[in-house]
C-alpha positions in Angstrom: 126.7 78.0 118.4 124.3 75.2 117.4 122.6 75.9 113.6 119.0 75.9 116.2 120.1 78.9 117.9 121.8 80.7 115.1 118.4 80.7 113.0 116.7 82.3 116.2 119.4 85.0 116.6 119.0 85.9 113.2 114.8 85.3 113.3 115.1 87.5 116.2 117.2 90.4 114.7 114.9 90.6 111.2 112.0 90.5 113.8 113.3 93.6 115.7 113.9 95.7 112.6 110.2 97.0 111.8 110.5 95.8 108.3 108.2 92.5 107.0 110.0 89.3 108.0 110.5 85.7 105.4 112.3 82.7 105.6 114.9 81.4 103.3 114.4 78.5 101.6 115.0 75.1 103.6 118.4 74.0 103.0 120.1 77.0 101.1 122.6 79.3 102.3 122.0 82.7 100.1 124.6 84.7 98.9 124.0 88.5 99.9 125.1 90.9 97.0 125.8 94.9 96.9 123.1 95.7 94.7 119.8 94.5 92.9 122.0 92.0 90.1 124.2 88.4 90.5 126.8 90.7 88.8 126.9 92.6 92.1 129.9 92.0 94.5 128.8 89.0 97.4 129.2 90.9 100.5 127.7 88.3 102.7 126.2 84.6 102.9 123.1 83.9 104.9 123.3 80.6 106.8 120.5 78.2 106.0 117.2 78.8 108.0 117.9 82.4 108.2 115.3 85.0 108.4 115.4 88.0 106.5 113.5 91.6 106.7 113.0 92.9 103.8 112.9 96.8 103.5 111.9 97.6 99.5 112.4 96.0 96.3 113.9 96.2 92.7 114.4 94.6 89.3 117.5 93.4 88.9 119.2 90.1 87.1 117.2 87.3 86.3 117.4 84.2 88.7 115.9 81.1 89.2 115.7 79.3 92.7 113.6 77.1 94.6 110.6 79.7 94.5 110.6 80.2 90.2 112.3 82.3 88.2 112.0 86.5 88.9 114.0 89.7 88.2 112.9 90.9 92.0 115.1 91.3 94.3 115.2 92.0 98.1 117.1 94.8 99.9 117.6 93.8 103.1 119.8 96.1 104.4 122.0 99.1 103.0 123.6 98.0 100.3 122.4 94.4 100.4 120.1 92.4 98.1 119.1 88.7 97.9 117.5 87.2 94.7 113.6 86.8 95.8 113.9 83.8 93.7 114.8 82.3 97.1 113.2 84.2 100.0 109.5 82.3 100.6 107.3 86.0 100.4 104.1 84.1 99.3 104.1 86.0 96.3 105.3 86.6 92.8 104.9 90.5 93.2 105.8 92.9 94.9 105.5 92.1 98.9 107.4 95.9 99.9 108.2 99.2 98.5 109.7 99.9 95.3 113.3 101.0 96.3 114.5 104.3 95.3 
């Protein structure tokens, strides 16, 4: 499957889930973790251009990415968090629910 119609499938999918939609940044692959912290178990890797929906958020570890430096991170699925450090939301807040 070309990397153009792997970024649509996945577009496609965090479109269909209900939940607000945001890109990755350009050029990274993110690693997907079991909860809100880099000390968290990887349980996935998104591919670069992927979409993701993100359902609440938390405070977690510290990270710094392409978008600054933030303790928020993004649930975007059970059990799955990405560092917002590196999900393009437009904001330095809080975009979602608090999870819990």
């Amino acid at each position: 499957m070309s990397v153009e119609n792997e970024s649509s499938q996945v577009q496609s999918l965090a479109t269909a889930s209900g939940y607000q939609s945001f890109p990755v940044a350009p050029g990274y692959s993110l690693n997907v973790r079991s909860g809100p912290g880099t000390s968290y178990s990887i349980v996935d890797v998104l591919p670069v251009g992927a979409i993701v929906s993100v359902r609440c958020q938390c405070p977690g570890t510290t990270v710094s990415g392409p978008y600054g430096t933030t303790n928020l991170w993004d649930c975007i699925g059970n059990g799955e968090f990405v560092s917002d450090a590196y999900v393009k939301t437009g904001s330095d807040g809080y975009v979602a629910p608090r999870c819990g």
